[in-house]
N, C-alpha and C positions, 0 to 999 in steps of 0.2 A: 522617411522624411522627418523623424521625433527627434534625429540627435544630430541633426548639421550642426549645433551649435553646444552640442556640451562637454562643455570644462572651460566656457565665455561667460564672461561677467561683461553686463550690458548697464552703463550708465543711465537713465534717463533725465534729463536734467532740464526741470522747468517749476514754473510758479504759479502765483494764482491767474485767472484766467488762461489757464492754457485750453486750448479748443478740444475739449472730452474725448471725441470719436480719434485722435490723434494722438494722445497718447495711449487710451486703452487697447486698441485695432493693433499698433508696434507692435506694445506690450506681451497681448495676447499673440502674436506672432512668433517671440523673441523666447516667449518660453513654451510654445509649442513646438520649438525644435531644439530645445532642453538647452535653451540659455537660462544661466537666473540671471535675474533682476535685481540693479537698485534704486532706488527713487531719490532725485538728489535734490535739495529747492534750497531758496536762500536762509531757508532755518527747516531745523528738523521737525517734524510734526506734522498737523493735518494741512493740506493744500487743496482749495477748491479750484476745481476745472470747472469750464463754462461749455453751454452749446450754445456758440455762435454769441447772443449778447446777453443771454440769460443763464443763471448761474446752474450751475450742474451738480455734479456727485462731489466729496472729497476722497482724496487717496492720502495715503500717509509718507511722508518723505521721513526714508533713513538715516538720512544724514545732510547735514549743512553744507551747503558748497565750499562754504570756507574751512571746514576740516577733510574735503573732498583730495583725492589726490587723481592726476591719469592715469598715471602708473599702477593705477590696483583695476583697469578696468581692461576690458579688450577692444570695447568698442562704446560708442554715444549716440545718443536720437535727441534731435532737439524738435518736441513738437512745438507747434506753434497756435497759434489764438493770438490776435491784435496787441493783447495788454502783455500777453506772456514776454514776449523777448525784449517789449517795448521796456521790460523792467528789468530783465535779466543784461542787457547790454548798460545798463546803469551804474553793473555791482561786478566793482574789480577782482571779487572772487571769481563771479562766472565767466567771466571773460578769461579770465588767466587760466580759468579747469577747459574752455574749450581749445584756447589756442593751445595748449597741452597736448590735445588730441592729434591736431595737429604737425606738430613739432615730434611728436613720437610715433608718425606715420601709422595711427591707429582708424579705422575706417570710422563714418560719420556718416548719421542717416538723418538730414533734416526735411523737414516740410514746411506751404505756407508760409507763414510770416518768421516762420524759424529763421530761415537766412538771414536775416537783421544781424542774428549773431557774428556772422560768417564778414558781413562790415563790420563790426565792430572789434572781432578779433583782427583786423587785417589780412584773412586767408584768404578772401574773395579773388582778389586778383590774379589774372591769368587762367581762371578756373572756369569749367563749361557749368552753365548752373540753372536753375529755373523755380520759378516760387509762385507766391498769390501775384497778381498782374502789377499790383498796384508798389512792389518793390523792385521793379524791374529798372527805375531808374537810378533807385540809391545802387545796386546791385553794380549795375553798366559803369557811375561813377566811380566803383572801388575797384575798376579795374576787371571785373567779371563779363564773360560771353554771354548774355542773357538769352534764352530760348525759351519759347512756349509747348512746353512736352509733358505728357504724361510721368513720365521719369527720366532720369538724368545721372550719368554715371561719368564722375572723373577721379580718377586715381583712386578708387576707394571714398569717397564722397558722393555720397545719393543725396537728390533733391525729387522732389517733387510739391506740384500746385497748388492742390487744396481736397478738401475730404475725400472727393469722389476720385482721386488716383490713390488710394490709403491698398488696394488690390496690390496694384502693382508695384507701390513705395515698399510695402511690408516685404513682399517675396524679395524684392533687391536688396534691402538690407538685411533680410537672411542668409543672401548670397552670397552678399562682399562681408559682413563681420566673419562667415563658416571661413573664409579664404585670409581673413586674416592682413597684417601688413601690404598692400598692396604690393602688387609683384614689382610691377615696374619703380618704385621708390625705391623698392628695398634691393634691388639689382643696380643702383644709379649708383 
């Protein structure tokens, strides 16, 4: 179970307040089955994560979204924390690195408030999806199936709700980036 994922290079792309247990729990998932890691944020350098409303650890981002490309990655985790996407859907770097993801049928593991993203790039639509409760109507507007599920899997796009699914978010997006372009896109 140590090398579902090696010779994958694993995006993570978020900014200050992003909710702690959300990205580290991926993190630690993604290189326990011998993905490496980059940390991506809207400048390179130290990024503080939050728990919940109170401010947390920092981690160090390797590189700035805006020198970011999709194409060097195999796959993205957008976690999520209130302030995190509410900033990242602001900044036409981040937006353009995820619909990237996207458009190059590369698999995508968001959580929580992460989905904001997901409106923001315009991928929502038509997509089966599920997040924190209280997105579920921006969500529905952009054209999205909104459900209230532990995890959520369409075409290679994991969702999941909030900390306490991070079990089962983690194992799925070990599953769908180890498999790669989603099958059925890449058969259409």
């Amino acid at each position: 179970m140590a090398d579902e994922l090696k010779g994958k290079k694993v995006a993570f792309l978020f900014t200050e307040g992003a909710e702690q247990v959300e990205v580290t729990e991926p993190l630690d998932a993604v290189k326990k089955a011998g993905g490496e890691v980059e940390i991506v944020s809207l400048e390179k350098g130290e990024v503080e994560m939050w728990n919940h409303f109170d401010k947390g650890d920092k981690i160090s981002a390797e590189k700035a979204v805006a020198d970011a490309n999709a194409s060097d990655y195999d796959a993205l985790v957008l976690p999520g924390g209130v302030a995190n996407p509410d900033q990242l859907r602001g900044d036409p770097d981040a937006v353009k690195f995820v619909r990237e993801f996207f458009e190059q049928d590369k698999p995508v593991g968001v959580i929580c408030h992460g989905p904001w993203m997901l409106v923001e790039t315009g991928v929502a639509k038509g997509r089966k999806v599920t997040s924190w409760p209280s997105l579920q109507t921006d969500l529905k507007n952009a054209g999205a199936e909104w459900v209230d599920e532990e995890v959520v899997v369409d075409n290679g796009l994991v969702t999941s709700r909030k900390p306490d699914d991070l079990p089962a978010f983690c194992a799925k997006i070990v599953e769908e980036f180890a498999e790669g372009k989603h099958r059925q896109k890449v058969a259409a």
